[in-house]
C-alpha positions in Angstrom: 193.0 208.9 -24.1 192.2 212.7 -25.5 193.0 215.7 -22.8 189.2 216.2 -22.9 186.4 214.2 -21.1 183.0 214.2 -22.8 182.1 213.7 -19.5 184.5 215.8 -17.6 184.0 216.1 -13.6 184.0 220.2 -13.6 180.7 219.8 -16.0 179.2 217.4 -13.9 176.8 220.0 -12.3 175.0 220.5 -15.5 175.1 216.9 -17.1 173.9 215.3 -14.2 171.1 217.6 -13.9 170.8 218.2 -18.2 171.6 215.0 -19.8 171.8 216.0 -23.3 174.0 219.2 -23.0 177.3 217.0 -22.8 176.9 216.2 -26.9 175.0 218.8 -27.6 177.8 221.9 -26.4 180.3 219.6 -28.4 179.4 221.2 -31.6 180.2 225.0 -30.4 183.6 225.6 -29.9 184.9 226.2 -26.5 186.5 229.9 -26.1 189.0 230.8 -23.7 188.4 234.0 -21.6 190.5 236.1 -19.7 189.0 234.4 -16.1 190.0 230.7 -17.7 193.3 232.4 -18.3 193.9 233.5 -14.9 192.6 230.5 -13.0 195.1 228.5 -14.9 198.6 230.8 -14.0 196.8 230.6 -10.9 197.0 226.5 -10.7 200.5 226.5 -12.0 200.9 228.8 -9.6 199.6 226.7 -6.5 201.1 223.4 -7.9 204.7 224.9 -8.4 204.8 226.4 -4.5 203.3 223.4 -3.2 205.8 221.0 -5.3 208.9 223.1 -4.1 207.7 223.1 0.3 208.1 219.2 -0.2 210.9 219.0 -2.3 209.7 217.5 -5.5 211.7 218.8 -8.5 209.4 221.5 -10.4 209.6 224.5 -12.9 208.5 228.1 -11.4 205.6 228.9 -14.0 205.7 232.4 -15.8 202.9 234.1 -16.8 201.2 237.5 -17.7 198.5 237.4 -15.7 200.6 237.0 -12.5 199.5 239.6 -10.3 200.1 240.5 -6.3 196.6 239.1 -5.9 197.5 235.4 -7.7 200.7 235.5 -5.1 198.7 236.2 -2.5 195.9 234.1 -2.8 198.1 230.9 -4.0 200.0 231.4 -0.5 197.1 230.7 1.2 196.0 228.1 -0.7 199.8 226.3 -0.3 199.8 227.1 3.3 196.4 225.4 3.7 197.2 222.5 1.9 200.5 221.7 3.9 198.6 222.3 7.3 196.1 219.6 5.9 199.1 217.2 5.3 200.9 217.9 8.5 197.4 217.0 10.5 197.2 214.0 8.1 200.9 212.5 9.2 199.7 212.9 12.9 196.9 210.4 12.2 198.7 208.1 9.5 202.6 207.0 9.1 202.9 207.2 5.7 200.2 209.5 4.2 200.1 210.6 0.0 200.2 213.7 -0.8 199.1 214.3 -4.7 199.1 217.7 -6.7 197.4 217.8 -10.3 197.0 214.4 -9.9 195.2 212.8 -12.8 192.4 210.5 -11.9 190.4 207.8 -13.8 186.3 207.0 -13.0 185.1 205.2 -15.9 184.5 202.1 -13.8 181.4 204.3 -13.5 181.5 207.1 -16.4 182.3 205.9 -19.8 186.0 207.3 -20.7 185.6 209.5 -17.9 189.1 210.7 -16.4 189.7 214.5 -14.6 192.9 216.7 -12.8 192.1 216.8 -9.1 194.0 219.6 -7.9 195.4 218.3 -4.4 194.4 214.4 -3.0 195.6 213.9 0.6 195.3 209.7 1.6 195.4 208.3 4.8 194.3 205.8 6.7 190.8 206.3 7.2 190.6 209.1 5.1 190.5 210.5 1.6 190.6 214.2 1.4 189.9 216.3 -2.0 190.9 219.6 -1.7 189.9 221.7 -5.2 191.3 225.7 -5.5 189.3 227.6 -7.0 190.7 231.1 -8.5 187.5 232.8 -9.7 185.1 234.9 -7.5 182.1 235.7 -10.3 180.6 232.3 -8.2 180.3 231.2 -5.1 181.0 227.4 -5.0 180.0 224.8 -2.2 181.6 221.7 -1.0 178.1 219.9 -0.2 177.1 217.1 -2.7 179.4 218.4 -5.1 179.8 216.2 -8.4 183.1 217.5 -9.5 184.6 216.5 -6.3 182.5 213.3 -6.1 184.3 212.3 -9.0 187.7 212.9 -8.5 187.0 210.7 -5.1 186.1 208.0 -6.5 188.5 208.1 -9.1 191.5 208.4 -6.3 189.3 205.4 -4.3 190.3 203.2 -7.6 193.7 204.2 -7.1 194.3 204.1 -3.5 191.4 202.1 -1.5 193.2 198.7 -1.7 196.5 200.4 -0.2 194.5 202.2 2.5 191.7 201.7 4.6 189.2 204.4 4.0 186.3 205.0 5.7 185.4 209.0 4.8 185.7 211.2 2.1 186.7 214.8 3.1 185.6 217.1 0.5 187.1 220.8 0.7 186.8 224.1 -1.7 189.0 226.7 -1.2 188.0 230.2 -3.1 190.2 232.6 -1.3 189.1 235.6 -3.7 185.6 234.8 -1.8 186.7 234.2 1.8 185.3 230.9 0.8 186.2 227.5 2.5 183.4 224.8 2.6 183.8 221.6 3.3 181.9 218.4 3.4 182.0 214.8 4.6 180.8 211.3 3.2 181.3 208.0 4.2 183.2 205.8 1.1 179.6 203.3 1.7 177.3 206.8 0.6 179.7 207.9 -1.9 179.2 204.5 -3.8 175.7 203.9 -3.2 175.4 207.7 -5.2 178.4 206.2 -7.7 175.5 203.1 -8.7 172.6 204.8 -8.4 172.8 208.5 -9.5 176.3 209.4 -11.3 176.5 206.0 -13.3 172.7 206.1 -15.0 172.7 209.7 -15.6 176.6 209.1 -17.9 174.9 206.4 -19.5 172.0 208.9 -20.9 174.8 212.2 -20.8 177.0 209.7 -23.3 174.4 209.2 -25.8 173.1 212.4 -25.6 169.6 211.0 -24.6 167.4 212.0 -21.3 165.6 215.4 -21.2 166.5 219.1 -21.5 166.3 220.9 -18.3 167.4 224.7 -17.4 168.7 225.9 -14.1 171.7 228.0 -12.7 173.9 224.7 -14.5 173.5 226.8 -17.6 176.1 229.1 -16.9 179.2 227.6 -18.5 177.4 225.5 -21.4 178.5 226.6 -24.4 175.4 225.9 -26.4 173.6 228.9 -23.6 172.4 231.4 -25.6 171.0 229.0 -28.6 169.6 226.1 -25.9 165.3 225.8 -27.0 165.1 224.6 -23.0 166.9 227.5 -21.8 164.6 230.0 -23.8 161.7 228.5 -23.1 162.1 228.3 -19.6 163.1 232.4 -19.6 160.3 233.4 -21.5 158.1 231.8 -19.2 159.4 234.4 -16.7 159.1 236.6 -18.7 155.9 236.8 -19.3 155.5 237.9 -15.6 157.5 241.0 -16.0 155.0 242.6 -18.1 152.7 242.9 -15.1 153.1 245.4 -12.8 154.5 243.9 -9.7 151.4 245.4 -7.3 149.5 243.1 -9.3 151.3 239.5 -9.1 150.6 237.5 -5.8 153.6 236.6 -3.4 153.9 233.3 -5.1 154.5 234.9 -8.4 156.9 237.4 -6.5 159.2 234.9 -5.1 159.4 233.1 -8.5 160.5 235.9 -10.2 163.1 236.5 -7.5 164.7 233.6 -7.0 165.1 233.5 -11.2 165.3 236.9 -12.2 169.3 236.4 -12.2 168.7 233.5 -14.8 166.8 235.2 -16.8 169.3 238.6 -16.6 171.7 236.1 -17.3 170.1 234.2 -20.1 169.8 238.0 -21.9 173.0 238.9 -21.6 174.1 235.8 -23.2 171.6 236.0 -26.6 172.7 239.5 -26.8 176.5 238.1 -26.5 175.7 235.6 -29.5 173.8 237.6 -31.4 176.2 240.5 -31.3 179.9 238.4 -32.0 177.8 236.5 -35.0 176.8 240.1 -36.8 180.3 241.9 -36.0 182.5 238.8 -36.7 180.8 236.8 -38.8 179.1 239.0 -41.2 175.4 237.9 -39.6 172.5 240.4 -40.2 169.1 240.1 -37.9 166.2 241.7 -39.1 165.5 244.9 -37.0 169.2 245.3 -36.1 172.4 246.9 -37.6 176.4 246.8 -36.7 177.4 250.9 -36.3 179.9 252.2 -34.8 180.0 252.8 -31.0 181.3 256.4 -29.1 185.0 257.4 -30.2 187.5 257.2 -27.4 190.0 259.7 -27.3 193.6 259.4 -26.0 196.7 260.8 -26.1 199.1 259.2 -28.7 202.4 260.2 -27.1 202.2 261.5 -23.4 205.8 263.1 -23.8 205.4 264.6 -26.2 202.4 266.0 -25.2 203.7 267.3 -22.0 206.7 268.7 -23.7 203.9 270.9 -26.0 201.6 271.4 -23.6 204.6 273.2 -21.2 206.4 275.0 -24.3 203.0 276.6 -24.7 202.9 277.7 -20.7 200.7 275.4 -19.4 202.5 274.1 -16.4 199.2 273.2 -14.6 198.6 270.1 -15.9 199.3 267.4 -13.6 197.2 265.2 -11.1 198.2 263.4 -8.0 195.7 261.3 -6.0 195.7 258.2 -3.0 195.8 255.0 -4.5 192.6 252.7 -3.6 192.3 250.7 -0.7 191.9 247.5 -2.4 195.7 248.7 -4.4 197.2 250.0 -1.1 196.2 246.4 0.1 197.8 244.9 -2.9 200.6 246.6 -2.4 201.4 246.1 1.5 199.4 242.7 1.8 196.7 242.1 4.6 198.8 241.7 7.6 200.8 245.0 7.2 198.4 246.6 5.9 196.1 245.9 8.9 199.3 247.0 11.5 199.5 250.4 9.8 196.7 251.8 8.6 194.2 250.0 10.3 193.7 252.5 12.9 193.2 255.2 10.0 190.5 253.3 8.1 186.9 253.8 8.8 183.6 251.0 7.7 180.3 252.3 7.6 177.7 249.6 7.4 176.6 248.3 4.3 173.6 249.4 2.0 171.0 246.7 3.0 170.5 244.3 0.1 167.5 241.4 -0.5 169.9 237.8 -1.3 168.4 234.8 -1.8 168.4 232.8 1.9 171.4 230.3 0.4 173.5 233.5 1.1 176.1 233.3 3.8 175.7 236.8 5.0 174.3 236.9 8.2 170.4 238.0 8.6 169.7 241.9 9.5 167.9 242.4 12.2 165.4 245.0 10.7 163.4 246.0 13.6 166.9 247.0 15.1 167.6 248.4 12.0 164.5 250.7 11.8 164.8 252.0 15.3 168.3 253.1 14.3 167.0 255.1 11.4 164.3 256.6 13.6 167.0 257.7 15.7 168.6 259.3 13.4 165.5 261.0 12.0 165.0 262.7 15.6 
């Protein structure tokens, strides 16, 4: 077995919906970024300080993008799984606990295997908890496929040693304040299994099925090159050149709810076109590599300073507060809260259209508008 999955479970999202995009990203190579880097220090991270509280043998991972943040947030994440296990042994005498625990699905995705990052089994039931380090999205618990598969995968494992009834499914996405959950019988879990997840691998393996675009586009790595995706974009497109008086609210809502795709889908053309002409020597009619705005700095801030004052200029120094979010950093939440929360002021936030999915509670805009009169008095 290779240590990738055709079919992996963190790509279900967009396979299940795009059938073809499993073999067709295959032939772009798959570049690391510095947010892949981070959320995988961060999983060491998590693993190592859950490993140790239990006991099991296990190396403390170094790495350079360890920050106060990463401790932080893989406290919590530690903290919450324990409290999960510890409920767990009240209900069941001998419950599992598993950390980066390799699963295996292919009863119902060819050659399809994944890392769940924490399985808790008990008697009645199977919880999957997944950590998730980045904050760029906001991830939900409810149907998710990734999780879905790393259930049934631990249900091939465990369900004959067990007798499960649920599936608890949990993401935790502490840079977001984000903990969703969600809960499926084993009997729903299995009918989706048969009749959605199994079908839709069988088209995703041979690369067959049709092309379709949505926010699943996001991580492919054929993006900015997909036909489907373009087509789809320019489509929208086409609606910005009128002048929004003039589109009806149907053709308003549209746009909003897929402007972000299409700002997106830009961004990423630009992205491909730009790395192919700077690094790979590609010209596009109508466009030219130059040079972009010099940055200066100093080479050697000694010796600078040393110049500067043998010259008489003693003036030449700056001292300011640190940020909020650093001072945070720096004294973590709880202290932070003790000592200068008396000392720290929130004025409400500049009023924003989200799409309804958002979590952020509704404004009340009539109470809103009266406060703004009031103001105007």
């Amino acid at each position: 077995m290779s240590d990738h999955a055709l079919l992996s479970p963190s790509s279900a999202h967009r396979w299940l919906q795009c059938t073809p995009s499993a073999v067709l990203e295959e032939s772009f190579a798959n570049q690391s970024s510095s947010a892949a880097e981070e959320g995988t220090a961060a999983h060491a991270l998590c693993e190592y300080k859950i490993k140790k509280a239990i006991g099991e043998r296990c190396t403390k991972p170094v790495s350079e993008a360890d920050t106060a943040e990463m401790q932080e947030c893989s406290d919590a994440y530690a903290e919450f799984v324990l409290e999960r296990y510890e409920q767990a042994k009240v209900r069941c005498r001998d419950p599992l606990l598993l950390i980066e625990q390799k699963v295996d699905f292919s009863a119902y995705v060819k050659d399809g295997f994944g890392t769940a990052d924490c399985i808790i089994v008990s008697d009645n039931t199977l919880q999957i908890i997944d950590f998730k380090y980045g904050q760029g999205v906001l991830v939900d618990a409810y149907e998710n496929p990734q999780m879905k598969c790393y259930a049934l995968g631990a249900l091939e494992m465990y369900n004959a040693l067990y007798d499960i009834k649920e599936v608890v499914m949990t993401i935790f996405q502490p840079r977001r304040d984000n903990v969703s959950g969600y809960t499926l019988s084993v009997a729903e879990l299995l009918t989706w299994a048969e009749r959605v997840l199994k079908p839709k691998a069988e088209q995703a393996i041979r690369g067959k099925g049709e092309f379709a675009a949505g926010d699943w586009c996001r991580f492919c790595r054929a993006k900015a090159v997909c036909r489907k995706r373009a087509e789809e974009n320019m489509r929208l497109a086409e609606l910005e050149f009128k002048p929004p008086s003039l589109l009806n609210d149907r053709e308003i809502e549209d746009v909003l709810k897929t402007l972000p795709m299409l700002t997106k889908w830009a961004e990423d053309v630009f992205s491909y076109a730009a790395e192919a002409a700077i690094h790979h020597g590609k010209e596009w009619r109508g466009f030219k590599v130059v040079e972009g705005r010099s940055i200066r700095k100093y080479k050697d801030e000694t010796a600078v300073i040393a110049q500067a004052q043998s010259h008489g200029y003693t003036d030449i120094f700056q001292t300011r507060l640190i940020s909020m979010t650093a001072m945070q950093k720096l004294m973590g939440k709880k202290k932070f809260e003790e000592i200068l929360g008396g000392l720290i002021s929130k004025s409400p936030g500049k009023l924003t259209l989200v799409p309804e999915t958002d979590k952020r509670i509704q404004v009340n805009r009539l109470s809103v508008n009266n406060e703004f009169k009031q103001e105007e008095i």
